[in-house]
N, C-alpha and C positions, 0 to 999 in steps of 0.2 A: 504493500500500500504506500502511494505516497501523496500528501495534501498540500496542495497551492494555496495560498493565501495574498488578498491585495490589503491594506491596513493604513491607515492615518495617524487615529488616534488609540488603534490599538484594541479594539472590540472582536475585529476580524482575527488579530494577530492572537489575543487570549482565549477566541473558540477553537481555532487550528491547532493552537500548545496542547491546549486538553486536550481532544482528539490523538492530537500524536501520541502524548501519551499513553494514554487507553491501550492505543494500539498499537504502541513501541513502532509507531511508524515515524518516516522521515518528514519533516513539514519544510517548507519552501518557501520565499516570498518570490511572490509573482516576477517582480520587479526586475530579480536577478536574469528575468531570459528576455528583457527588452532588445537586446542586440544581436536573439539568437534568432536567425531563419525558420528555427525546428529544434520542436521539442518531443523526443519521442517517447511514448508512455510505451514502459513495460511491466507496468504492474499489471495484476489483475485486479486490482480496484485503486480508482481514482478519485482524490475529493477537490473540490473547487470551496472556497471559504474567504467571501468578499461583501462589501457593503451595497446595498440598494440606493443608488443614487435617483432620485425624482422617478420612482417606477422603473429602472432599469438598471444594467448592471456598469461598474467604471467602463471607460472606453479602454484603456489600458490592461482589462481583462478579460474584454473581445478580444484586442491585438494578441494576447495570449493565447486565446482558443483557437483562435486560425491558426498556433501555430504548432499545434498538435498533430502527433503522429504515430500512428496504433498499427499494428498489423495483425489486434488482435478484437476483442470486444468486450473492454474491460468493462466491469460497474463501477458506474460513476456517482458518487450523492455532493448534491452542491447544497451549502448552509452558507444564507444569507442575513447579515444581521441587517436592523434598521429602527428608526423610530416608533414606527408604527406598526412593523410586526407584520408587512403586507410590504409583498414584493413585485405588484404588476406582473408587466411583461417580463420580467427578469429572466424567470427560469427558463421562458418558453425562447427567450434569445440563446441564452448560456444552451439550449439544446439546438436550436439552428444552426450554430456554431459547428457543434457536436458532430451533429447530422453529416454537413458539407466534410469532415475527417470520417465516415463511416460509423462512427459511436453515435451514442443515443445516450439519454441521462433519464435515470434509474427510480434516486431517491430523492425530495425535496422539501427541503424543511427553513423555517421561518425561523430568525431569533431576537424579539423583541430585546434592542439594549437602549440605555440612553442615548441620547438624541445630540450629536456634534453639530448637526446643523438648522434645523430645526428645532427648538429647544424640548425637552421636558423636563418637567419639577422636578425638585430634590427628592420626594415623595418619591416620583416614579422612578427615578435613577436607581434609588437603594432598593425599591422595592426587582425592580427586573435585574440587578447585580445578584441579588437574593437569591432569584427563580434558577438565573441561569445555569447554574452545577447540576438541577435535574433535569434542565432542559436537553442538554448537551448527554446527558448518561441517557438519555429516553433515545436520542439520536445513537449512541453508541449502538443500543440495543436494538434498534434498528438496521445499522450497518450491519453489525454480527449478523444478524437473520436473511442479510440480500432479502432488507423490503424494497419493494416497488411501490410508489406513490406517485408517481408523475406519467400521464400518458400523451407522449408527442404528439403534435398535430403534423407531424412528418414533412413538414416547411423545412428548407435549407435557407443559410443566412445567403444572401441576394450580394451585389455590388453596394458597396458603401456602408456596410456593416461598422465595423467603427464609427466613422461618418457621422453615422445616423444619429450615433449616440447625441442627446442634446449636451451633455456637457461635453461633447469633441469640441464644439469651435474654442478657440480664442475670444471670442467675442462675445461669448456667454456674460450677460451680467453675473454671476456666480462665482465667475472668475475676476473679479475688479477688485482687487488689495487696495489696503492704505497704508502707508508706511505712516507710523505717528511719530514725532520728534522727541520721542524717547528711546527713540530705536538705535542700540550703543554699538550695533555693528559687533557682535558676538557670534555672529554665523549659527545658530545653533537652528533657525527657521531653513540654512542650505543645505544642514547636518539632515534634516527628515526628512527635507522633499522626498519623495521617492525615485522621481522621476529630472531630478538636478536642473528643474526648473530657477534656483534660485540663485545669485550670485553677489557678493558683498562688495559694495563700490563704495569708495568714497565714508568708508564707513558707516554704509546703509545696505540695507538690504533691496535688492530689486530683481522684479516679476519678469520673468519671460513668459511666452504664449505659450507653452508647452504644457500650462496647469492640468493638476487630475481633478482636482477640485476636493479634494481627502480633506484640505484644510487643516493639517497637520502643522503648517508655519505659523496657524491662528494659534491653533490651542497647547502649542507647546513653548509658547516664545514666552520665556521668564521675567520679561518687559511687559509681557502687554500688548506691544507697540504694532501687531501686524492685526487689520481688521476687514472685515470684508465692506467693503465700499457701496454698498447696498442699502435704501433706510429702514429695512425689516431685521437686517442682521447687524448693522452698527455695534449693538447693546450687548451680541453673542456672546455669553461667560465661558469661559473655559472649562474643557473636561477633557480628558483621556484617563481609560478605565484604570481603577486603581492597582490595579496590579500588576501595571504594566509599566515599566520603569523608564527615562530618556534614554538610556546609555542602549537599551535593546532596540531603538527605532533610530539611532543615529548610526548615518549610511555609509558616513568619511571622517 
């Protein structure tokens, strides 16, 4: 078994840890095969473990699925975490994906965490940190069994599959940072990027178009000072799950 994971602040990265554990399997960030052509799967089961971005999955974890390569038919269960516990289209993309490499996705399960971008109460934070250890052993037990939950509507992903994703563009309001002038030039928002969007000038931090929109430089900056430029998320308080430390999301 081996489990991919994509991760910000860290929700994605402390379901795939358990998981691994459980199953003294190997876990992976996505991240690491951005430069690779192909990735070939030789296990016989495969987990995907990423965040639901506005009903769908990152665009950097399509680029990942296209670049899969099986020459067999492994099972796959992909857990998605998110605010609200509801994942749209997600799965059904993460399986067109699938589809267009010959695989097919098996298991699908939802993990209600707190909410990095849309906010939820302190209330709800601790209560869904709570649930989560039996939500994840219900899933284990699930894996063990090769349950099946998910039935393809046997669609392959089309042209423009990443693309499509609405957080691909640059131009996504989603993507609009503010650098606030407290920002001490510590690099530690270029240390998570994942995807080394960000680069320190002049002793500031500044945004390339290349965002996944994880928002990792928000809620990990010890400043404060990076915010999303938006007047709904201005106010956005920081969170990344408690058990998940900077030193394990810092990339350089």
């Amino acid at each position: 078994m081996k489990i991919y994971y994509f991760t910000g602040t860290g929700n994605s990265y402390w379901t795939a840890k358990k998981l691994g554990e459980h199953f003294s399997a190997e876990v992976h960030p996505i991240i690491d095969f951005k430069n690779e052509k192909t990735v070939v799967v030789d296990d016989d089961v495969l987990g995907i473990v990423c965040p639901t971005y506005m009903s769908d999955i990152p665009w950097i974890v399509k680029d990942f699925l296209l670049k899969l390569s099986s020459q067999g038919k492994p099972y796959i269960f992909a857990i998605l975490t998110s605010n609200h516990g509801e994942s749209g289209k997600s799965f059904a993309n993460i399986d067109h994906a699938l589809l267009l490499k010959g695989m097919t996705l098996s298991l699908a399960f939802d993990l209600q965490m707190p909410g990095n971008c849309i906010e939820s109460s302190a209330e709800q934070d601790r209560d869904r940190l709570v649930a989560a250890p039996a939500r994840v052993a219900a899933f284990c037990e699930a894996i063990e069994h090769r349950k099946v939950n998910f039935t393809s509507d046997n669609k392959m992903a089309g042209s423009r599959f990443v693309e499509k994703s609405w957080f691909y563009s640059p131009y996504s309001i989603m993507k609009r940072f503010k650098i606030k002038n407290n920002c001490n030039g510590c690099g530690i928002c270029a240390k998570v990027c994942p995807i080394d969007n960000i680069s320190i000038s002049s002793g500031r931090a500044v945004h390339g178009k290349g965002c996944a929109a994880c928002y990792a430089c928000v809620h990990w900056c010890p400043e404060h000072a990076t915010i999303v430029n938006v007047p709904t998320f201005r106010g956005l308080r920081q969170y990344h799950h408690p058990e998940v430390a900077l030193n394990t999301m810092l990339r350089k």
